[in-house]
VMD Tcl script that draws the C-alpha trace (Angstrom):
set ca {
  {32.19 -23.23 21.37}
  {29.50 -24.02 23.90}
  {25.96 -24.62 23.65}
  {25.20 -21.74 25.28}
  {27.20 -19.33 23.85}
  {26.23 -20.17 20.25}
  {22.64 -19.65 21.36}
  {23.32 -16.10 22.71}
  {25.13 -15.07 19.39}
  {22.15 -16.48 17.30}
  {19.31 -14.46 19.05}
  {21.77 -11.98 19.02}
  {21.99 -11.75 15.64}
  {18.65 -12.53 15.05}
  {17.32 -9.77 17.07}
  {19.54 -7.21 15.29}
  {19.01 -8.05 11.48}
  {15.38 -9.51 12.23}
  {16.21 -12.60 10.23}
  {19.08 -14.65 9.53}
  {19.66 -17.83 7.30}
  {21.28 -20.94 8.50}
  {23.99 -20.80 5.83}
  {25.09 -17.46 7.43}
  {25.16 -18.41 10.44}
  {27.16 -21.82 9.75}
  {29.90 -19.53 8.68}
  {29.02 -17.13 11.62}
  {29.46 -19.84 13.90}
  {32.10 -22.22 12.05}
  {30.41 -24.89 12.83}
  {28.50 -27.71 10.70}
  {24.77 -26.97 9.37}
  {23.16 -29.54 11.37}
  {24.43 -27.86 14.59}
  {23.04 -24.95 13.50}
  {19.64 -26.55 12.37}
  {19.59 -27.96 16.02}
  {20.48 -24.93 17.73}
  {17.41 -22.85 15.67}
  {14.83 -25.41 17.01}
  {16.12 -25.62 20.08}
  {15.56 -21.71 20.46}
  {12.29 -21.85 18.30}
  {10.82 -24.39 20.99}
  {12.12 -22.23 23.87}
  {9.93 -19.33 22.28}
  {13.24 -17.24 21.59}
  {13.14 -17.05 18.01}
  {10.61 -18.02 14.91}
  {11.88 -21.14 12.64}
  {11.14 -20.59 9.10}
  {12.56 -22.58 6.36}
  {16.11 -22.16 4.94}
  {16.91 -20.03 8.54}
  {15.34 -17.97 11.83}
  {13.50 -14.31 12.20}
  {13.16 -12.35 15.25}
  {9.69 -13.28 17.32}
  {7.98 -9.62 16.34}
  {8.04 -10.07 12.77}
  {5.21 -12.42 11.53}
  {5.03 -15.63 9.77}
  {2.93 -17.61 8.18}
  {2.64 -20.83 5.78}
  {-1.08 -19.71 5.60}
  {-2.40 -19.96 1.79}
  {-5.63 -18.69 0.76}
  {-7.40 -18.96 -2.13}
  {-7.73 -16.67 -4.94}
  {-11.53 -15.72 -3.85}
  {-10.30 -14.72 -0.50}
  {-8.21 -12.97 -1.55}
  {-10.18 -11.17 -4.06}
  {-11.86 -10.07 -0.84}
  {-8.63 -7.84 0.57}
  {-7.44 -4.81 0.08}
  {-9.62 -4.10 -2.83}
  {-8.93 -0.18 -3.47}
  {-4.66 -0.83 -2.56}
  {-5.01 -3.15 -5.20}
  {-6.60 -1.44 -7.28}
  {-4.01 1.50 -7.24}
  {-0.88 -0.84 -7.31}
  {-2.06 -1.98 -10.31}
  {-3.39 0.86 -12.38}
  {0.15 2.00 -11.93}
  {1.81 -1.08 -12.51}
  {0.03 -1.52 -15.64}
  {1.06 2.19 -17.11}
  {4.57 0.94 -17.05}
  {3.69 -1.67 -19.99}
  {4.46 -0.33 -23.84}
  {3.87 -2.03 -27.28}
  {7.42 -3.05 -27.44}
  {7.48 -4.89 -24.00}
  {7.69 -8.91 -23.34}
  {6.31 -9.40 -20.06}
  {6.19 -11.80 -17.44}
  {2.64 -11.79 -15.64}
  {2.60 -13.71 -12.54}
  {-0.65 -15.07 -11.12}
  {-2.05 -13.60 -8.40}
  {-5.12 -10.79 -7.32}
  {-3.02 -7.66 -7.85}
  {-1.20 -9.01 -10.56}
  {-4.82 -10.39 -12.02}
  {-6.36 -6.80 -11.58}
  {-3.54 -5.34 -13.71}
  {-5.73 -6.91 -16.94}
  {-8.20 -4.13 -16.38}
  {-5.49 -0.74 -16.95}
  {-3.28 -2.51 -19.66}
  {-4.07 -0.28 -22.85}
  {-1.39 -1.59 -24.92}
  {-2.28 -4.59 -27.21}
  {0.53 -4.87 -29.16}
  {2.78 -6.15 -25.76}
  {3.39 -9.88 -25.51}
  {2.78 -11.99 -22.02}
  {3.21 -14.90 -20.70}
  {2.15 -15.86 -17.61}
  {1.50 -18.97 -15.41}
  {-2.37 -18.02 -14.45}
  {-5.09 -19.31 -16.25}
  {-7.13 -16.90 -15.65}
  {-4.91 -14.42 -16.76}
  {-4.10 -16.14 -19.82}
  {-8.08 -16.63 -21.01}
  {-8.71 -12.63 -19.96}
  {-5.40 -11.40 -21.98}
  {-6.56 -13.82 -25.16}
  {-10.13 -12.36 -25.11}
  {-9.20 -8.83 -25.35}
  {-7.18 -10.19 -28.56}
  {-3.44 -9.92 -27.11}
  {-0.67 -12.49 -27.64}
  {-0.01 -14.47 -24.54}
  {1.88 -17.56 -23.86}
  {0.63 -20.15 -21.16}
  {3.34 -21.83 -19.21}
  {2.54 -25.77 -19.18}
  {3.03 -27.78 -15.79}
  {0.94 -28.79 -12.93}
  {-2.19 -26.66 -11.95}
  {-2.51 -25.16 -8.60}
  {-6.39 -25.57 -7.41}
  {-5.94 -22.60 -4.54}
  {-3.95 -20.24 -6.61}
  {-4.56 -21.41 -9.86}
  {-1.10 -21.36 -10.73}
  {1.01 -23.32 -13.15}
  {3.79 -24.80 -11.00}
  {6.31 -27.41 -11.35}
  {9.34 -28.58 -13.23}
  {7.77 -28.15 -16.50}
  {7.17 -24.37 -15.40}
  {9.85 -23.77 -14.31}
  {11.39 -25.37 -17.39}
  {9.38 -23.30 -19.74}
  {9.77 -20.19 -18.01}
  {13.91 -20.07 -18.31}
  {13.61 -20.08 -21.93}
  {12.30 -16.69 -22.59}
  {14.41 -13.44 -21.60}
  {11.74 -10.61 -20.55}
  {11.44 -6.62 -20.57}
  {9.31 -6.02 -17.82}
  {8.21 -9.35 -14.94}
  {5.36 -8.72 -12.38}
  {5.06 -10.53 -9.12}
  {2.91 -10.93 -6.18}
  {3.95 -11.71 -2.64}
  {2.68 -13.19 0.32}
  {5.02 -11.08 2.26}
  {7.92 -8.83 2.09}
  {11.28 -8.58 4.34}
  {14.43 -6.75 3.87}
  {16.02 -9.59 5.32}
  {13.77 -12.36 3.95}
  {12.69 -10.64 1.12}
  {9.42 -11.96 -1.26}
  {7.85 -15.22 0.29}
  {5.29 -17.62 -0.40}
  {4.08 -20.32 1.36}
  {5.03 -22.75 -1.70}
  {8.10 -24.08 -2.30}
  {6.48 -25.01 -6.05}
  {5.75 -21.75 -6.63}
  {8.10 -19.95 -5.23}
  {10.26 -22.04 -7.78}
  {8.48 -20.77 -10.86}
  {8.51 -16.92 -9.63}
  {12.46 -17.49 -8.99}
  {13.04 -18.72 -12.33}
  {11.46 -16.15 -14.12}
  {12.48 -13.24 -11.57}
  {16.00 -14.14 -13.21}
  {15.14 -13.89 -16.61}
  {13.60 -9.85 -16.43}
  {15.36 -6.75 -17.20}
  {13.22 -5.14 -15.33}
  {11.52 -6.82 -11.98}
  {8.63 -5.06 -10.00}
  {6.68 -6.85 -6.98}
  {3.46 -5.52 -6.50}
  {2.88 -5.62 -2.54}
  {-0.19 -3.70 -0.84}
  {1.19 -2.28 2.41}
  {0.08 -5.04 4.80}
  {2.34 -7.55 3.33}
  {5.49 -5.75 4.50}
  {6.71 -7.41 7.32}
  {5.30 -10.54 6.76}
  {7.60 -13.68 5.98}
  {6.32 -16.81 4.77}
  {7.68 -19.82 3.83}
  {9.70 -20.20 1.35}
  {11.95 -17.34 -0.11}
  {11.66 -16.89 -4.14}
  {13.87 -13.50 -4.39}
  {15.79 -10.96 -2.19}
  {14.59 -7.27 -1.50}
  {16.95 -5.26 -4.04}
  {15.98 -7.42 -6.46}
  {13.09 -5.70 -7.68}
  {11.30 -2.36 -7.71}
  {8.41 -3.11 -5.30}
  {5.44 -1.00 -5.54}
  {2.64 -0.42 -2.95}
  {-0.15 1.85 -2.44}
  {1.29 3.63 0.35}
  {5.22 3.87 1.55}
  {5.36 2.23 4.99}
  {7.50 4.70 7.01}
  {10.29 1.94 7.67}
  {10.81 1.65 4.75}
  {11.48 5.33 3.44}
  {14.74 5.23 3.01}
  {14.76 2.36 0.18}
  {15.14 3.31 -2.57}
  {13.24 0.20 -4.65}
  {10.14 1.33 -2.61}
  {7.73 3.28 -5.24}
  {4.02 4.34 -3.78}
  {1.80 4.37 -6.54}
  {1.21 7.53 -7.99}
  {4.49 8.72 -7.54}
}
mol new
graphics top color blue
foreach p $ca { graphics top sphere $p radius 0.5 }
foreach p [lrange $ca 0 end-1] q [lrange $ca 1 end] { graphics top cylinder $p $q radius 0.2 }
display resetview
């Protein structure tokens, strides 16, 4: 096959499903991966197509590898927050072993837990040290300490974290896809989040409205694989059925 002809079947593609991974479209194409890695930054050069790791998205959906710290992002989206997590927390009973992953929405879930009979572990310190004051049982994850997102990360993490098998796990997001489902912009991270995404019954992302559509980095679980709940149901998204507004 041409040169030319795999590039018009790739933005093709990538303009119909919005995002596509290289492994897809190796088989897609039958051809080897490094043709394809070649042919995705040709395009993303030309302007044609957004590179992202592990694949491509379509140029109006929007990317970033962006990571801000936890006191900018206390800053954002205070009151979605706020109601994503007052409901997320009402879903935690005495007999639950939960995953808490760090992050601000997941962080200002500590305020609406009543139950304090629940066990948690989590890989935020901050978390941890709030949960222990209030006189619940939490675990801390041990590994490598994340100064922006004070996060636990690394193999140890992710080590730790495969060990337990949970009720209920709660993540944050830097973005949400259907196609590229919950990102972060590290890899580290993302691995720990992946890890124990795998080891919940019961998996909700908690995702203010303004991360859907936005892709970052590095991929740590796809869309169906989790209830996701937001403050408000983005109208695209209506007919999914994993999509729960708070309150409702």
């Amino acid at each position: 096959m041409l040169t030319e002809q795999r590039y018009e079947i790739i933005l093709r593609l990538v303009n119909e499903r919005k995002s596509i991974t290289a492994s897809e479209l190796q088989d897609i194409l039958e051809t080897s991966e490094s043709t394809v890695r070649r042919d995705i930054t040709a395009l993303h050069k030309a302007g044609k197509l957004i590179k992202v790791f592990g694949g491509a998205v379509a140029l109006e959906q929007t990317v970033t590898a962006k990571e801000y710290t936890v006191a900018q992002k206390l800053e954002v989206n205070l009151n979605e927050k706020e109601s994503i997590a007052a409901h997320a927390a009402a879903l935690i009973t005495d007999e639950d072993f939960v995953y808490l992953d760090a992050g601000t929405t997941t962080g200002a879930m500590l305020e609406y837990i009543r139950t304090t009979e629940a066990t948690f572990v989590t890989n935020a310190v901050a978390h941890a040290q709030r949960l222990a004051a209030r006189g619940i049982h939490v675990i801390l994850l041990g590994g490598e300490l994340k100064g922006t997102t004070e996060a636990v990360v690394g193999n140890l993490a992710v080590q730790s974290v495969s060990r337990f098998h949970f009720t209920k796990g709660f993540f944050g997001t830097n973005g949400v896809s259907r196609k590229a489902g919950f990102t972060t912009p590290d890899a580290n991270e993302a691995f720990v989040k992946q890890a124990a995404m795998a080891n919940c019954k019961e998996v909700y992302v908690l995702a203010d409205s303004s991360k859907f559509h936005q892709i970052s980095s590095v991929t740590f679980g796809a869309f169906q694989e989790a209830v996701i709940l937001t403050e408000r149901l983005p109208e695209e998204y209506a007919d999914c059925s994993n999509v729960k507004a708070a309150g409702n």
